[in-house]
VEXZA-42362 format. One line per 3 residues: their letters; for each residue x, y, z of C-alpha. Coordinates in nm, 2 decimals. Each point is the difference from the previous one (the first is absolute). Example, Ala and Ser with C-alpha at 12.3 -4.5 7.8 and 13.67 -1.06 7.14 Angstrom:
as	1.23:-0.45:0.78; 0.14:0.34:-0.07 .
This chain:
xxx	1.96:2.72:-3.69; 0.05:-0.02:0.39; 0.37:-0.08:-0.01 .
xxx	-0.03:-0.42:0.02; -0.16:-0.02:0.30; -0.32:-0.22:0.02 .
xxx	-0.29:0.18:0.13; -0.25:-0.30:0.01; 0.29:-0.23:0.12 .
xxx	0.04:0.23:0.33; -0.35:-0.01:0.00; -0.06:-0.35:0.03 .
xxx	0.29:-0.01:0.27; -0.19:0.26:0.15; -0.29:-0.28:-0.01 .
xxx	0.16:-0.25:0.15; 0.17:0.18:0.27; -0.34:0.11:0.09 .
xxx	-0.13:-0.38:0.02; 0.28:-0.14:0.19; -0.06:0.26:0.29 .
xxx	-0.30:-0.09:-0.03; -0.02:-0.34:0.01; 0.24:0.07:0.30 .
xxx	-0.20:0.21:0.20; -0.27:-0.26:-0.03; 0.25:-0.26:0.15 .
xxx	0.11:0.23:0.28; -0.35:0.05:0.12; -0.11:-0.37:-0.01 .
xxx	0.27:-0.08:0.16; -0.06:0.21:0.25; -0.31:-0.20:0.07 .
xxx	0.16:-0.28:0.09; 0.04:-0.10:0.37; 0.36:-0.12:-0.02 .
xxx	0.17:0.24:-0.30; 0.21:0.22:0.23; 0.01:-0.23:0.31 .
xxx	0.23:-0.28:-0.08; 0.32:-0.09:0.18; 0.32:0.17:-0.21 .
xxx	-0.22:0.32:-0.07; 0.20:0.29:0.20; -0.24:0.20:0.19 .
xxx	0.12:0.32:0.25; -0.22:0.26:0.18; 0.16:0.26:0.24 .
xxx	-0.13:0.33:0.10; 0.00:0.23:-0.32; 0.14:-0.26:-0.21 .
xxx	-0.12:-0.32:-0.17; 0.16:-0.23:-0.25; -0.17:-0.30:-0.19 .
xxx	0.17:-0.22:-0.22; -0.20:-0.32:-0.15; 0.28:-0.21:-0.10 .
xxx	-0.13:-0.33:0.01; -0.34:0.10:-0.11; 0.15:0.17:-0.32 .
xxx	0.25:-0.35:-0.06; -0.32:-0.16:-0.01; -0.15:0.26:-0.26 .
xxx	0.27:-0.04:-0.24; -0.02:-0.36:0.01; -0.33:-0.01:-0.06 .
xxx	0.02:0.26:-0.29; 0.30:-0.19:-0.10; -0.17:-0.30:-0.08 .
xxx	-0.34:0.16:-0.10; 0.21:0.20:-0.30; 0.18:-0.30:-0.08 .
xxx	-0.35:-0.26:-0.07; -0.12:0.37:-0.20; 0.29:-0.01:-0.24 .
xxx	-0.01:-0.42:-0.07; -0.36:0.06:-0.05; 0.07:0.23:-0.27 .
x	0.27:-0.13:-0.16 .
């Protein structure tokens, strides 16, 4: 006996840890296809000398409402 703890369970977690990165790492690089994802007015952008800082805020707003609404048709379609 292994003390109550779920082997397979932690294994399929495992699983589907290892598909969300993933599926996310497929995002991030088509994203980073696209001619406007990065560029858009709001998204905070600073280069000095030995020092750069990039923070996509409206691009990622736009993300999570997209994935928003994509997870939300998903689940009424399988409900």
């Amino acid at each position: 006996m292994n003390g109550g703890f779920d082997v397979s369970g932690m294994g399929r977690l495992l699983i589907l840890v290892g598909g969300v990165l993933l599926a996310a790492g497929v995002v991030v690089v088509l994203l980073g296809q696209l001619p406007f994802f990065g560029r858009l007015p709001g998204d905070i952008a600073v280069e000095r000398e030995r020092f750069s800082l990039f923070v996509p805020l409206v691009s990622m707003l736009i993300v999570s409402a997209v994935l928003t609404i994509l997870i939300n048709v998903i689940l009424r379609l399988f409900r």
